[in-house]
TIDREN-668110 format. One record per residue: residue number from 1; residue in one letter; x, y, z of N, C-alpha, C in turn. Coordinates in steps of 0.001 Angstrom, whole numbers, plus 500000, padded with zeros to 6 digits. Atoms other than C-alpha are relative to their C-alpha. Last residue first. Layout:
REM TIDREN-668110
> NUM; A; X; Y; Z; X; Y; Z; X; Y; Z;
...
***
This chain:
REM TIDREN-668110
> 116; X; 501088; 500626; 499126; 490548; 478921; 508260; 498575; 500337; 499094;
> 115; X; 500930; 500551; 500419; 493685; 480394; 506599; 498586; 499168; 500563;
> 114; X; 500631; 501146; 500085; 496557; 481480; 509062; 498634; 499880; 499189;
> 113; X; 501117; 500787; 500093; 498363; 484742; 509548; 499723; 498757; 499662;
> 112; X; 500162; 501071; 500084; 501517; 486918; 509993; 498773; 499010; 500370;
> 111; X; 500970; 500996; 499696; 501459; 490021; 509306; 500658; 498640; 499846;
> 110; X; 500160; 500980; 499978; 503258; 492945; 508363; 499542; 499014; 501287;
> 109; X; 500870; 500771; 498906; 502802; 496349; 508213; 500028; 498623; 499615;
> 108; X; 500484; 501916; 499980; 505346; 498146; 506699; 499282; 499956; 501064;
> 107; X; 500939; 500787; 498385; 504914; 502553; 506597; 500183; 498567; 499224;
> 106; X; 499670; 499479; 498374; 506910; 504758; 504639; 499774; 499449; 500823;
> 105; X; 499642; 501387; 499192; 506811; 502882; 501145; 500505; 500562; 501113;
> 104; X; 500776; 501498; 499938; 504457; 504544; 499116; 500979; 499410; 500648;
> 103; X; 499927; 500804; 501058; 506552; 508192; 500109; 498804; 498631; 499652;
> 102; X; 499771; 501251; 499611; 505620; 510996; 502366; 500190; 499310; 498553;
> 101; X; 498761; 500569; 499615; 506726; 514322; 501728; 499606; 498298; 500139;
> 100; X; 499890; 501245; 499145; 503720; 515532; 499567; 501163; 499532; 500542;
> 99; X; 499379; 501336; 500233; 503879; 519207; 498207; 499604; 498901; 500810;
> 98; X; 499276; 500803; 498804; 500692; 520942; 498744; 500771; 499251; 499541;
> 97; X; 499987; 501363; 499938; 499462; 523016; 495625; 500722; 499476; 501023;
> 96; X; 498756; 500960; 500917; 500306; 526857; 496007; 499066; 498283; 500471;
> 95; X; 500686; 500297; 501508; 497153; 529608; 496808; 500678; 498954; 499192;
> 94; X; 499249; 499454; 500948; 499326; 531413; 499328; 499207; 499086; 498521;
> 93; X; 499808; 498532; 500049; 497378; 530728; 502498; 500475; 500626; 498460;
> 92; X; 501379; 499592; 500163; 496856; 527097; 501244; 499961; 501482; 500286;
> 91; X; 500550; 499870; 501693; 500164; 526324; 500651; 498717; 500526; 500187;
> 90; X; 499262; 498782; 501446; 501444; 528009; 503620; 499809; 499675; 498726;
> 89; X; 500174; 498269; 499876; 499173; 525886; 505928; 500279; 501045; 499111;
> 88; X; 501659; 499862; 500177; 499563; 522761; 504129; 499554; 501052; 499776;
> 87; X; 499862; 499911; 501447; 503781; 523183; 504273; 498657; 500160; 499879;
> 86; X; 499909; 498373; 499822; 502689; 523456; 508377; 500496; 500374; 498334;
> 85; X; 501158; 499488; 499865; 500904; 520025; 508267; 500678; 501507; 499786;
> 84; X; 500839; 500024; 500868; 503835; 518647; 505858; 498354; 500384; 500707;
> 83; X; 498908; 499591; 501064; 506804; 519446; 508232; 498280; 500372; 499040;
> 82; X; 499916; 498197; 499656; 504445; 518621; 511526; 500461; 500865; 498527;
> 81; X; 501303; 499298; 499868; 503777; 515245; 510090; 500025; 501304; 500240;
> 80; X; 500255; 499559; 501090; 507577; 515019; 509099; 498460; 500176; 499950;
> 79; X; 499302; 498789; 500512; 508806; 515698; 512492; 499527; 499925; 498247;
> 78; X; 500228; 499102; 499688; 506526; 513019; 514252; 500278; 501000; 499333;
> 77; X; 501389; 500009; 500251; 507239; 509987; 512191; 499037; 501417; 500243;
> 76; X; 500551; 500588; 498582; 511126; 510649; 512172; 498284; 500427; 499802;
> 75; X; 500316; 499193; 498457; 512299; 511931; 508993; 499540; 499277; 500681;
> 74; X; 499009; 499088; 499613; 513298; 510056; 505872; 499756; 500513; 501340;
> 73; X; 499723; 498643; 500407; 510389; 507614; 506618; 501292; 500824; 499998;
> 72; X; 499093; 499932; 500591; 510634; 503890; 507374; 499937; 501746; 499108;
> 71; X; 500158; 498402; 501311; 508196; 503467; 509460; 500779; 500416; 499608;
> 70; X; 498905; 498701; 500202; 507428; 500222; 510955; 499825; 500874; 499273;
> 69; X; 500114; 498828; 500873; 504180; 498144; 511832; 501539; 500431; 500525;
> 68; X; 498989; 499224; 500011; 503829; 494587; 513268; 500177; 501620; 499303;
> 67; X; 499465; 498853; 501666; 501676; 491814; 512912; 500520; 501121; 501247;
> 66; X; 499578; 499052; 499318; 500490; 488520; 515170; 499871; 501278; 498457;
> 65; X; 499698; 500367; 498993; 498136; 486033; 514545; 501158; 500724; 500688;
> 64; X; 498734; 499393; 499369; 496191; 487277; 512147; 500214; 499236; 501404;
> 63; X; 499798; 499566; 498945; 493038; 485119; 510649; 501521; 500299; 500596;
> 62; X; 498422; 499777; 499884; 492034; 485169; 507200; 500112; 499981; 502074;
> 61; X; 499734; 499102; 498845; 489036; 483611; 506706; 501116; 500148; 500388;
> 60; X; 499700; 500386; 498648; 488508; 481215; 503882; 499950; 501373; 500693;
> 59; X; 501195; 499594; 499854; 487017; 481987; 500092; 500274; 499524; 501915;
> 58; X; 501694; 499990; 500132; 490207; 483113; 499274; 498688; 500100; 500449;
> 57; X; 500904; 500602; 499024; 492692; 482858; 501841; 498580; 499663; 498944;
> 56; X; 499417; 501144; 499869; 495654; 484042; 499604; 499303; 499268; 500397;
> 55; X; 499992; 500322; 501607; 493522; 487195; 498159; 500580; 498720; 500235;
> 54; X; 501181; 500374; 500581; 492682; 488047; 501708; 500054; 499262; 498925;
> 53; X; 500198; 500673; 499316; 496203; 487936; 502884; 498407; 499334; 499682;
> 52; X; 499745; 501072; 500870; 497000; 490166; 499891; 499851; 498981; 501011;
> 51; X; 500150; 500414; 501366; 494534; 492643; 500917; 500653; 498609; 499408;
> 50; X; 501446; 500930; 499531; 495117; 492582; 504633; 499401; 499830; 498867;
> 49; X; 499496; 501183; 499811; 498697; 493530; 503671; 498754; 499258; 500204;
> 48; X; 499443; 500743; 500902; 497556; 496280; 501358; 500515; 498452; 500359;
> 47; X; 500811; 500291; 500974; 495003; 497629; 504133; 501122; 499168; 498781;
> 46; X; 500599; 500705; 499905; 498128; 498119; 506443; 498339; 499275; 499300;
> 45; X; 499574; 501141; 499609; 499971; 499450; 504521; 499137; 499120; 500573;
> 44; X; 499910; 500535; 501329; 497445; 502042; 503718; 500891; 498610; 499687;
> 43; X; 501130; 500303; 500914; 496540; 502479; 507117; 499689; 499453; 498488;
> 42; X; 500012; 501690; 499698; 500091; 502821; 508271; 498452; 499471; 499478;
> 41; X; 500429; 499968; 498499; 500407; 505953; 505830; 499894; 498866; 500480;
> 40; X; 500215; 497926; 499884; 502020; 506515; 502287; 499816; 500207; 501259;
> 39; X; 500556; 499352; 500013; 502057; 502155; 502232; 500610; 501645; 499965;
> 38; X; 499945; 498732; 500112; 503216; 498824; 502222; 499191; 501110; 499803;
> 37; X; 500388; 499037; 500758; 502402; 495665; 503109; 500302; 501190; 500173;
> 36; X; 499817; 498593; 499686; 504218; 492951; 504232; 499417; 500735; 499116;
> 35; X; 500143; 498974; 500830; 502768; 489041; 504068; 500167; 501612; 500918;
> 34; X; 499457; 498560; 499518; 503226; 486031; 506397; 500186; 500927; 498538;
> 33; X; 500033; 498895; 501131; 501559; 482707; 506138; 500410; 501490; 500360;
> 32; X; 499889; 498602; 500341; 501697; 479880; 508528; 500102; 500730; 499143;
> 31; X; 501299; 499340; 500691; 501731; 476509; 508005; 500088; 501258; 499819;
> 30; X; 501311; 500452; 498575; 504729; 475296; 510617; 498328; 500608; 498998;
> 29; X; 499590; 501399; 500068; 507546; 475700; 507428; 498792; 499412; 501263;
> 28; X; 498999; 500317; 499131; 506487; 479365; 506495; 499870; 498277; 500447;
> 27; X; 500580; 500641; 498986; 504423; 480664; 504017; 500822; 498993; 500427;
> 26; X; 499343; 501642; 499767; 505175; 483230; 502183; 499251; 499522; 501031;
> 25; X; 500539; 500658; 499037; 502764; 485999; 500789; 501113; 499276; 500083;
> 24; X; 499814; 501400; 500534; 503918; 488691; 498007; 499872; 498963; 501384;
> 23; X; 498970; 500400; 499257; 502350; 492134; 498531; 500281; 498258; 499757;
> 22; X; 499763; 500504; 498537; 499354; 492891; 496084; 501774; 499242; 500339;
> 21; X; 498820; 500166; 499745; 500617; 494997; 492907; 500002; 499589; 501729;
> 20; X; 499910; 499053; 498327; 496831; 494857; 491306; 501678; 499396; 500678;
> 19; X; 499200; 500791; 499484; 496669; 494115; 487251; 499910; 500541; 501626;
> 18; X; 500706; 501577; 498982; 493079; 495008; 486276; 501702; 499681; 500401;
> 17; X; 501076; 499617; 498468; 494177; 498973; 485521; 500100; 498931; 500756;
> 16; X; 499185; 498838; 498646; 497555; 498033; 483439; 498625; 499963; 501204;
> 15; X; 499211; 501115; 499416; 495303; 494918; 481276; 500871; 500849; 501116;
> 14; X; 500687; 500741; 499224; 492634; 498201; 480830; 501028; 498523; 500634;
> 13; X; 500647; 499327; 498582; 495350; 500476; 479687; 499123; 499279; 500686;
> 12; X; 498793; 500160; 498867; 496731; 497604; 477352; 499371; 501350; 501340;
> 11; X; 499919; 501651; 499749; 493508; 496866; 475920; 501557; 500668; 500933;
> 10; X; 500982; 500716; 498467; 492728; 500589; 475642; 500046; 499035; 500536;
> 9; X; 499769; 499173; 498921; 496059; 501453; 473455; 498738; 499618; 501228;
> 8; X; 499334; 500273; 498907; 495018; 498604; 471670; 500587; 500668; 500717;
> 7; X; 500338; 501260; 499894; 491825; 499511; 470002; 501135; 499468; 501377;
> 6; X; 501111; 499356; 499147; 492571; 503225; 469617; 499587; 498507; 500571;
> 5; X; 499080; 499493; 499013; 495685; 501937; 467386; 499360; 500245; 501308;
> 4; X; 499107; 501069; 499339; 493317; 499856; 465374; 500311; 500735; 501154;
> 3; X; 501158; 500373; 498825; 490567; 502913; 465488; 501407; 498926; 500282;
> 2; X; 500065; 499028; 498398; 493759; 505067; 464349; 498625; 499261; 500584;
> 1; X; 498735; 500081; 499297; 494401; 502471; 461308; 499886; 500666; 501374;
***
């Protein structure tokens, strides 16, 4: 009974790992394709949108034709970098774990691209 159980507790943790929560693609009435990705930082957004652009293009070449970044942070981009470099400081002086202020969805980067 506990190997059963041991059995599918891993099947569903492995079907959780392999699923990936790429951004959802449209594609617009002239061809086009447009996908937003999100992120913690614009880097990470932006990697998630060039992910699911990849994943739409398959074995093609993605090519951008424009894109875009916002930042949707409680705070203003500037004031919460400063917030969470000087929280750093005083965690690390004091031996405490760094809270994180940013969220997964601070930064869009979207795209709009073409297949080729």
């Amino acid at each position: 009974m506990k190997l059963a159980l041991m059995l599918v507790a891993a099947a569903v943790l492995t079907a959780c790992a392999s699923t990936s929560d790429t951004s959802p693609v449209i594609t617009r009435q002239d061809g086009t394709k447009e996908t937003t990705g999100l992120g913690s930082t614009k880097a990470k957004a932006q990697q998630a949108a060039i992910t699911a652009a990849n994943k739409q293009c398959g074995n093609k070449s993605v090519i951008v034709l424009s894109d875009s970044s916002t930042y949707n942070g409680v705070l203003d981009e500037k004031t919460g970098r400063m917030i969470e470099q000087g929280v750093g400081v005083v965690s690390a002086v004091f031996g405490k774990a760094t809270p994180n202020l940013s969220r997964n969805d601070d930064y869009e980067y979207t795209i709009k691209f073409q297949c080729r």
